[in-house]
LOTI-77971 format. One line per field, with one value per residue (C-alpha): residue number from 1; x, y, z. Coordinates in nm, 4 decimals. Last residue first. Layout:
! residues N
n <- (NUM  ...)
u <- (X  ...)
v <- (Y  ...)
w <- (Z  ...)
This chain:
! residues 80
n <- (80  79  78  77  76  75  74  73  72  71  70  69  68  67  66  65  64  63  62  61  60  59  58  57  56  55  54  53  52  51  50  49  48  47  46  45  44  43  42  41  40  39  38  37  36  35  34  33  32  31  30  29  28  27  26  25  24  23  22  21  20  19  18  17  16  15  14  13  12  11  10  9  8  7  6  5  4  3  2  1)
u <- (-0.2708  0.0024  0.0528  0.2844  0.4631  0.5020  0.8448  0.8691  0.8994  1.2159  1.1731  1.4658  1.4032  1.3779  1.0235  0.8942  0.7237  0.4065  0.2212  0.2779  0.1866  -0.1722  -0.3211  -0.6390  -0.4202  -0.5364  -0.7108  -0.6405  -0.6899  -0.3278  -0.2047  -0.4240  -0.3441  0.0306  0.3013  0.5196  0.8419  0.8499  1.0379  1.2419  1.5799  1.5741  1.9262  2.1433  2.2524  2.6240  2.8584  2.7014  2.5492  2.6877  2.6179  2.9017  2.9619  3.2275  3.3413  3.1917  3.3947  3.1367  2.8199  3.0143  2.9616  2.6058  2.4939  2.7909  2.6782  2.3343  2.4440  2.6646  2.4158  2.2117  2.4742  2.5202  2.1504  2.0829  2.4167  2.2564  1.8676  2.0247  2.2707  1.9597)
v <- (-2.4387  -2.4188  -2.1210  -2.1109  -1.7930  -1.7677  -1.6528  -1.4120  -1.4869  -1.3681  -1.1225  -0.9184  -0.8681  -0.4688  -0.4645  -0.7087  -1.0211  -1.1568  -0.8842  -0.9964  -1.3735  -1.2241  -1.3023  -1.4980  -1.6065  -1.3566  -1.0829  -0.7965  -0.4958  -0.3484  -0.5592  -0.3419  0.0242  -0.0843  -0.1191  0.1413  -0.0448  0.0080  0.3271  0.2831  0.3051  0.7157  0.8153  1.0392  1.3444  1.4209  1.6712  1.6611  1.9392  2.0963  2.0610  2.1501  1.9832  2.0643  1.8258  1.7039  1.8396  2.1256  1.8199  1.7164  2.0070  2.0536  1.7064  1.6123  1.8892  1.7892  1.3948  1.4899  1.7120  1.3992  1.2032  1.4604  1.4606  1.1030  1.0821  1.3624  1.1524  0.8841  1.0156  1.1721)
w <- (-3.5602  -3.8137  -4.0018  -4.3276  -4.4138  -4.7775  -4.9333  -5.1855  -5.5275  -5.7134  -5.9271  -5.9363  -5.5291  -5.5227  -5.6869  -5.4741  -5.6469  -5.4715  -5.6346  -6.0002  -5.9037  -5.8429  -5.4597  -5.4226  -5.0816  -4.9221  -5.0399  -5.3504  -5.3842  -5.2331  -5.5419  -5.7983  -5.6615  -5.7718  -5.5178  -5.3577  -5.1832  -4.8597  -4.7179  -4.3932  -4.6092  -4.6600  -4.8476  -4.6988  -4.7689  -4.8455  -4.6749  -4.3327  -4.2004  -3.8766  -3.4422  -3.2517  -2.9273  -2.6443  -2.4248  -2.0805  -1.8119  -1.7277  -1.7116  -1.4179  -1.1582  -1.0993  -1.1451  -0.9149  -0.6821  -0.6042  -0.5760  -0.3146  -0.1697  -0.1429  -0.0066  0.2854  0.3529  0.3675  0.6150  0.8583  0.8256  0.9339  1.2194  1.3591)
C-alpha cells in the first residue's frame, strides 16, 4: 500500500512539473535573419568525364578539386 501511495505521489509530481514548467520558459519569436546564408554541404560539381572514370585509371584533371588551387588530393592507401 505504502508503495503503490509513494508511486502515485511522484507521479503526480512529475504530472505537474510538465504542466507547470514549460510557463517559466521565455518567450520565443521566430524572424528572418538579415543576410542569407551560404549552403557548405554541396560538393564540388565535376565534369560528366571524371564521374566516368574507375579506379585508379583516373585522369590527373579529376584528382584536382576545384576549391584546392590544384593541388592533388591525397590517396588513401589500403593495406590488407
Amino acid at each position: 500500500m505504502i508503495k503503490a501511495l509513494s508511486a502515485l505521489t511522484v507521479a503526480a509530481f512529475i504530472a505537474a512539473a510538465v504542466t507547470i514548467l514549460p510557463g517559466f520558459a521565455p518567450e520565443v519569436e521566430a524572424g528572418v535573419s538579415s543576410a542569407p546564408l551560404a549552403k557548405s554541404d554541396r560538393l564540388d560539381l565535376r565534369s560528366d568525364t571524371c564521374t566516368q572514370q574507375n579506379w585508379p585509371n583516373f585522369d590527373t584533371s579529376c584528382l584536382r578539386g576545384t576549391s584546392s588551387r590544384g593541388a592533388l588530393a591525397p590517396a588513401r592507401i589500403i593495406r590488407g
